[in-house]
N, CA, C and O atoms as a GROMACS GRO file, in nm:
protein
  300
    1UNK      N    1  11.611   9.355  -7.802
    1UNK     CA    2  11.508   9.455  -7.819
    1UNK      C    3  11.424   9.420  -7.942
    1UNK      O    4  11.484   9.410  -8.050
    2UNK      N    5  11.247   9.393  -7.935
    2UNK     CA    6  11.214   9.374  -8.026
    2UNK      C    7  11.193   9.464  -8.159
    2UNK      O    8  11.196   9.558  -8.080
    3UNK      N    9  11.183   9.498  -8.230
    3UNK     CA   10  11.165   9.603  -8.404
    3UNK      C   11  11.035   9.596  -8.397
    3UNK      O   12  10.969   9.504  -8.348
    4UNK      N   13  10.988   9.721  -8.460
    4UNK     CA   14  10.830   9.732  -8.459
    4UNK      C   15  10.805   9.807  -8.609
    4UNK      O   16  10.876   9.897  -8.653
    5UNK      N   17  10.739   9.775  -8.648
    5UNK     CA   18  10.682   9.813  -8.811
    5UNK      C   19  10.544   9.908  -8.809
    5UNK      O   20  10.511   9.944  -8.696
    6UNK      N   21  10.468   9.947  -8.907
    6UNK     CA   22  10.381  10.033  -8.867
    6UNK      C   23  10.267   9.938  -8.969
    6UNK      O   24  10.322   9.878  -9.061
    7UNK      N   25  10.148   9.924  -8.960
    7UNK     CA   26  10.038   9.848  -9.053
    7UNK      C   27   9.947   9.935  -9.073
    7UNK      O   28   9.894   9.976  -8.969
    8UNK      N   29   9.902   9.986  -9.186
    8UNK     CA   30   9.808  10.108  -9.233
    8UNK      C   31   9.714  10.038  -9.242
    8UNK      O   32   9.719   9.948  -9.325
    9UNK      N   33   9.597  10.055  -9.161
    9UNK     CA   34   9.442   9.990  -9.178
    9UNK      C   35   9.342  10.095  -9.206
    9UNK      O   36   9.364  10.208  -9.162
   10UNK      N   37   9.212  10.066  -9.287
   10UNK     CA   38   9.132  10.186  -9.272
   10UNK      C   39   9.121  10.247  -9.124
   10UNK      O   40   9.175  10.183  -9.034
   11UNK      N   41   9.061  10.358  -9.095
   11UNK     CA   42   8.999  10.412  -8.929
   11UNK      C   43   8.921  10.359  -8.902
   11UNK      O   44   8.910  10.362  -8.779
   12UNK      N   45   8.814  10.278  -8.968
   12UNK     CA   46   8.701  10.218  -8.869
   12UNK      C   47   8.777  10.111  -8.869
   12UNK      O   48   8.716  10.069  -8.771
   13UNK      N   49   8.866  10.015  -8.892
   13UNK     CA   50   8.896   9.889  -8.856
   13UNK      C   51   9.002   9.888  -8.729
   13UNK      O   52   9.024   9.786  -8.663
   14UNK      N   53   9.066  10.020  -8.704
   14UNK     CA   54   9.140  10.079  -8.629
   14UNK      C   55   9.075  10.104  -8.461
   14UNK      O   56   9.113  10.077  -8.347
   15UNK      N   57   8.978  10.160  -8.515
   15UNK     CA   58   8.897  10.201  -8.390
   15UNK      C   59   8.820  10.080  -8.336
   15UNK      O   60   8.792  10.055  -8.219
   16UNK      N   61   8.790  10.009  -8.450
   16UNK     CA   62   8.722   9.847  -8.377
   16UNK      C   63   8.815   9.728  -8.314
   16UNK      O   64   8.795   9.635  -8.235
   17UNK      N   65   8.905   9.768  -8.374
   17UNK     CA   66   9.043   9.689  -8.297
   17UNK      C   67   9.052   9.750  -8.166
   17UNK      O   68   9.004   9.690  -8.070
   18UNK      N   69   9.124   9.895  -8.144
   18UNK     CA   70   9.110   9.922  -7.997
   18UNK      C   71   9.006   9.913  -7.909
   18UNK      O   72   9.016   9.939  -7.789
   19UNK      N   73   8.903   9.875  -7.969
   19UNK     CA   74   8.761   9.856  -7.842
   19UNK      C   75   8.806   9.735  -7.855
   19UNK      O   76   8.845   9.725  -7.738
   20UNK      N   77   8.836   9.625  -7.905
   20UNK     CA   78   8.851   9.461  -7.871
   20UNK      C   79   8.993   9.479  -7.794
   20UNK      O   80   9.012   9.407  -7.696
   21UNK      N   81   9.068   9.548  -7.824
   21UNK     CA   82   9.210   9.495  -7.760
   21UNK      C   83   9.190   9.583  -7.589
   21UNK      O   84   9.235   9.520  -7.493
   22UNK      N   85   9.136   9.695  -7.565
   22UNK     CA   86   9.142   9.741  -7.428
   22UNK      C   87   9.258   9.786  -7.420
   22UNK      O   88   9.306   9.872  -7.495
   23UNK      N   89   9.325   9.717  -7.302
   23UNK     CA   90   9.470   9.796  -7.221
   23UNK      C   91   9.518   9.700  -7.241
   23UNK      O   92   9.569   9.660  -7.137
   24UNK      N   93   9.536   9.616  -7.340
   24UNK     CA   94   9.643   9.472  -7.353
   24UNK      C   95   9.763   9.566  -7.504
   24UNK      O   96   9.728   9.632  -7.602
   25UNK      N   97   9.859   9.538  -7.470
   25UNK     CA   98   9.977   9.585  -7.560
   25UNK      C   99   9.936   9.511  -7.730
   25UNK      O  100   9.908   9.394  -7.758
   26UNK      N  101   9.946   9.638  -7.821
   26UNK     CA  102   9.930   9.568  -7.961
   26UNK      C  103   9.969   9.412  -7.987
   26UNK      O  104   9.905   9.312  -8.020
   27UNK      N  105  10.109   9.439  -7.957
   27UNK     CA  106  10.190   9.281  -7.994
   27UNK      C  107  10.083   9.129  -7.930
   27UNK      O  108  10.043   9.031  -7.994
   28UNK      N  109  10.069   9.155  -7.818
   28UNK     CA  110   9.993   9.072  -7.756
   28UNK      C  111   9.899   9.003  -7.811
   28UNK      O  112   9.897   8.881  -7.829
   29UNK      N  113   9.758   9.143  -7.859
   29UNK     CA  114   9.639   9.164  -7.868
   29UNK      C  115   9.612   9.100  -7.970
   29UNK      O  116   9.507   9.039  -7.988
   30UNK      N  117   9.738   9.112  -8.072
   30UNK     CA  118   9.738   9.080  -8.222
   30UNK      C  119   9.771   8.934  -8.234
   30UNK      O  120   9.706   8.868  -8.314
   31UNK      N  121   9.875   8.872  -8.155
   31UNK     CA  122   9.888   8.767  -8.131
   31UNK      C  123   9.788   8.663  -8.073
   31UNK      O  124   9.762   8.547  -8.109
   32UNK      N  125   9.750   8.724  -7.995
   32UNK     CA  126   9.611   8.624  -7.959
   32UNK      C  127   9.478   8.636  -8.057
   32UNK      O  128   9.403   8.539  -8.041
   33UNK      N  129   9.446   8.703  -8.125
   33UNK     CA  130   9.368   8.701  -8.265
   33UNK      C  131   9.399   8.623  -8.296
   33UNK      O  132   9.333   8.523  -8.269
   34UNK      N  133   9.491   8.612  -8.356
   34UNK     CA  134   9.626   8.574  -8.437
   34UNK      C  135   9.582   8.367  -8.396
   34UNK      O  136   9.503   8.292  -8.454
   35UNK      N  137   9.674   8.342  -8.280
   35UNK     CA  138   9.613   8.214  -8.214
   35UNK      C  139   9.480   8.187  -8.235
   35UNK      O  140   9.450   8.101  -8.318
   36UNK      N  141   9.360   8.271  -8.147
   36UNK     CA  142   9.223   8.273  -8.158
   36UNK      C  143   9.157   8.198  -8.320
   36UNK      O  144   9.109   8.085  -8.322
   37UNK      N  145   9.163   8.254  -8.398
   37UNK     CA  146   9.194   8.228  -8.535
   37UNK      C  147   9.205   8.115  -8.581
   37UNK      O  148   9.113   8.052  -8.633
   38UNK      N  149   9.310   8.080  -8.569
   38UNK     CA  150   9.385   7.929  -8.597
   38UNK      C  151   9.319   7.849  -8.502
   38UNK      O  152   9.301   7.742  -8.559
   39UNK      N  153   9.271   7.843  -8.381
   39UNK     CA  154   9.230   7.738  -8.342
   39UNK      C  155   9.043   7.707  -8.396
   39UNK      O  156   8.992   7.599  -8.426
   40UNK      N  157   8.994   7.812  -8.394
   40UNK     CA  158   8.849   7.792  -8.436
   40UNK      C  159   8.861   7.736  -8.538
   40UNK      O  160   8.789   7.637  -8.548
   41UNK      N  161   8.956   7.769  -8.661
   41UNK     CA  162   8.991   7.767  -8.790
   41UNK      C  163   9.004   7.575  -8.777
   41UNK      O  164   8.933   7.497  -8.839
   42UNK      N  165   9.106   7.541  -8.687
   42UNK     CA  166   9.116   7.371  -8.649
   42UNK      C  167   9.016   7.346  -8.596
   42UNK      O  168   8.983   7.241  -8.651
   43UNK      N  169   8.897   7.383  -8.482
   43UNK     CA  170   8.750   7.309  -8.426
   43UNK      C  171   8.650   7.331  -8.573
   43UNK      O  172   8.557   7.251  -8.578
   44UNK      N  173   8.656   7.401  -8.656
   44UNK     CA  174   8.556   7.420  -8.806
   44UNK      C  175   8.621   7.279  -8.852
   44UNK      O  176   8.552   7.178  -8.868
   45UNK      N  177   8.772   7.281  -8.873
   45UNK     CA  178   8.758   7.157  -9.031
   45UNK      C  179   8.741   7.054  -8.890
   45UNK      O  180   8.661   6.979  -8.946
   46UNK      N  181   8.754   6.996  -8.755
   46UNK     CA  182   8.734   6.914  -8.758
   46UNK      C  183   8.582   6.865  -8.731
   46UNK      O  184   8.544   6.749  -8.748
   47UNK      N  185   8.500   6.972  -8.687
   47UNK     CA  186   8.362   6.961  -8.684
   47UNK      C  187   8.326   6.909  -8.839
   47UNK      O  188   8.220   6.846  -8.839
   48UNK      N  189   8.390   6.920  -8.973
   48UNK     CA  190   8.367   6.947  -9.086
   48UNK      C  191   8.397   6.759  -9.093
   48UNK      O  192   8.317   6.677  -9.139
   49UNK      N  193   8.491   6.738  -9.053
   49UNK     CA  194   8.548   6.587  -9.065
   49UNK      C  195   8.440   6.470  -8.998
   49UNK      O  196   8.401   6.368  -9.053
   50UNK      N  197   8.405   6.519  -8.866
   50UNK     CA  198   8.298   6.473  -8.796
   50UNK      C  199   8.172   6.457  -8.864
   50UNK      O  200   8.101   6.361  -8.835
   51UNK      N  201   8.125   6.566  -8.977
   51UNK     CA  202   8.006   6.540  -9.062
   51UNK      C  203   7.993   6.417  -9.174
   51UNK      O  204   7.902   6.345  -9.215
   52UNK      N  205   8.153   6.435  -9.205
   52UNK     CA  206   8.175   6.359  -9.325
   52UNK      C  207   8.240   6.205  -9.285
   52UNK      O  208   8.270   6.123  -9.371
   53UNK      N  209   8.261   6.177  -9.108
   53UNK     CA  210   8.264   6.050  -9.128
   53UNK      C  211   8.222   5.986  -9.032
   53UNK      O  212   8.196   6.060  -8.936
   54UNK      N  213   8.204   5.873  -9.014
   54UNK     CA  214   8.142   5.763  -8.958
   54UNK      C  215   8.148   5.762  -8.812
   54UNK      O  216   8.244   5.830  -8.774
   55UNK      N  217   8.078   5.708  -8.713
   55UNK     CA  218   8.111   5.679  -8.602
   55UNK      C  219   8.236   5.580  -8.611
   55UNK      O  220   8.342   5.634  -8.579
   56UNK      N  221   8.244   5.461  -8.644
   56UNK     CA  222   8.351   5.400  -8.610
   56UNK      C  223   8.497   5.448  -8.693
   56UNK      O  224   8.610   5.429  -8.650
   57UNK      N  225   8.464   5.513  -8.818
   57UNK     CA  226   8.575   5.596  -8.892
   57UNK      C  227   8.619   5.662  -8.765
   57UNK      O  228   8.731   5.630  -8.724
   58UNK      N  229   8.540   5.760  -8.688
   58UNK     CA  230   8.618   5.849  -8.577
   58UNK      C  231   8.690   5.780  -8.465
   58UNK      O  232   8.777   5.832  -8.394
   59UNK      N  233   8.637   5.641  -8.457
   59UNK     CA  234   8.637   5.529  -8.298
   59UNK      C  235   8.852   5.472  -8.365
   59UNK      O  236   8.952   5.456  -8.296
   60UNK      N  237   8.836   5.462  -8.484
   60UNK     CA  238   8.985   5.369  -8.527
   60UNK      C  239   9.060   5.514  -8.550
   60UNK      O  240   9.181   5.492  -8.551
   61UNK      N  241   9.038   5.619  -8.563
   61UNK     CA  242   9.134   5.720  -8.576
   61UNK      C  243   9.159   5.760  -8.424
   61UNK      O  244   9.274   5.792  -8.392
   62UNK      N  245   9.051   5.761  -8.322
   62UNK     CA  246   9.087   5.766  -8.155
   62UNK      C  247   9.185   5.655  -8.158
   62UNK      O  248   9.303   5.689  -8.154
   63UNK      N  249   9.156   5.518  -8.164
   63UNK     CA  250   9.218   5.448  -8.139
   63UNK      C  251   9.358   5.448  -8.231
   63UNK      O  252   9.456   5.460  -8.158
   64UNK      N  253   9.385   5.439  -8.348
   64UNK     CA  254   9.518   5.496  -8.384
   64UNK      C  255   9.614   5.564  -8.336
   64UNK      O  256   9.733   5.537  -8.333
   65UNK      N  257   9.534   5.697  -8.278
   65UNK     CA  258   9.631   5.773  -8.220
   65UNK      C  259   9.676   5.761  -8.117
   65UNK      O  260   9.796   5.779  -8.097
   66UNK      N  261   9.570   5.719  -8.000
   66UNK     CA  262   9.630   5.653  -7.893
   66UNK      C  263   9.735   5.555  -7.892
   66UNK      O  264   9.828   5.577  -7.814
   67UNK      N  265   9.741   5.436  -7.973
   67UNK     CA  266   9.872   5.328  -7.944
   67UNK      C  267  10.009   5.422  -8.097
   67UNK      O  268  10.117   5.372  -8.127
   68UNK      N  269   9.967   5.525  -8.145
   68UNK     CA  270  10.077   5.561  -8.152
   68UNK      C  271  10.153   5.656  -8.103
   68UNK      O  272  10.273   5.677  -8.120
   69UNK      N  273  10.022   5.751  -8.000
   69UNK     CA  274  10.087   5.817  -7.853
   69UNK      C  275  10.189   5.716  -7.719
   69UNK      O  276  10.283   5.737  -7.643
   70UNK      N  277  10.100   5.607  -7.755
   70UNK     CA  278  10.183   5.477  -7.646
   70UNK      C  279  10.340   5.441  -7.670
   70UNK      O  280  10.427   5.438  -7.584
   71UNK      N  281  10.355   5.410  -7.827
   71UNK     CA  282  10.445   5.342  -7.881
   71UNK      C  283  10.542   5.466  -7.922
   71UNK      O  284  10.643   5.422  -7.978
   72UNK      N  285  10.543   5.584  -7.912
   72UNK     CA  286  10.588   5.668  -8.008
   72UNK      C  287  10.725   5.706  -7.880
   72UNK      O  288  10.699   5.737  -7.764
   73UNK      N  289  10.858   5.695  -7.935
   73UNK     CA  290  10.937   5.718  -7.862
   73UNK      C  291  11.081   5.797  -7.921
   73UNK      O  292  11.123   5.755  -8.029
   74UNK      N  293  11.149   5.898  -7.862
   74UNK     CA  294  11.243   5.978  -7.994
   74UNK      C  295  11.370   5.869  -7.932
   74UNK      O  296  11.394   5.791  -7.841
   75UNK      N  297  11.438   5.937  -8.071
   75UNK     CA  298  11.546   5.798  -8.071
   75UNK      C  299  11.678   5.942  -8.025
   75UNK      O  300  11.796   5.913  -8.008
   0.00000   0.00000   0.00000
């Protein structure tokens, strides 16, 4: 059985949350923010990385990762 805690927010941040969340369960709603978040948060710095480097800087880090996706094996 999961435990549930209570989080005191002002009322307007309360009421703007339930118009975004609808009929999806808190835990959920909050969790996918939550995700949502973190991934834009990873497409920003790497759009940010993309400014700051080179075409072929980006071409040997594709290629890096690929032959160490190839080679990469658990022991």
């Amino acid at each position: 059985m999961s435990k549930y805690a209570t989080i005191s927010v002002p009322i307007e941040v309360k009421k703007r949350l339930e118009e975004l969340k609808g009929e999806k369960e808190w835990g959920e709603f909050l969790l996918n923010m939550c995700t949502e978040g973190q991934r834009l948060k990873g497409k920003k710095a790497l759009e940010e990385l993309r400014q700051l480097l080179s075409e072929e800087d980006l071409e040997a880090i594709r290629e890096s990762s690929k032959e160490f996706r190839e080679n990469f094996k658990l022991r």
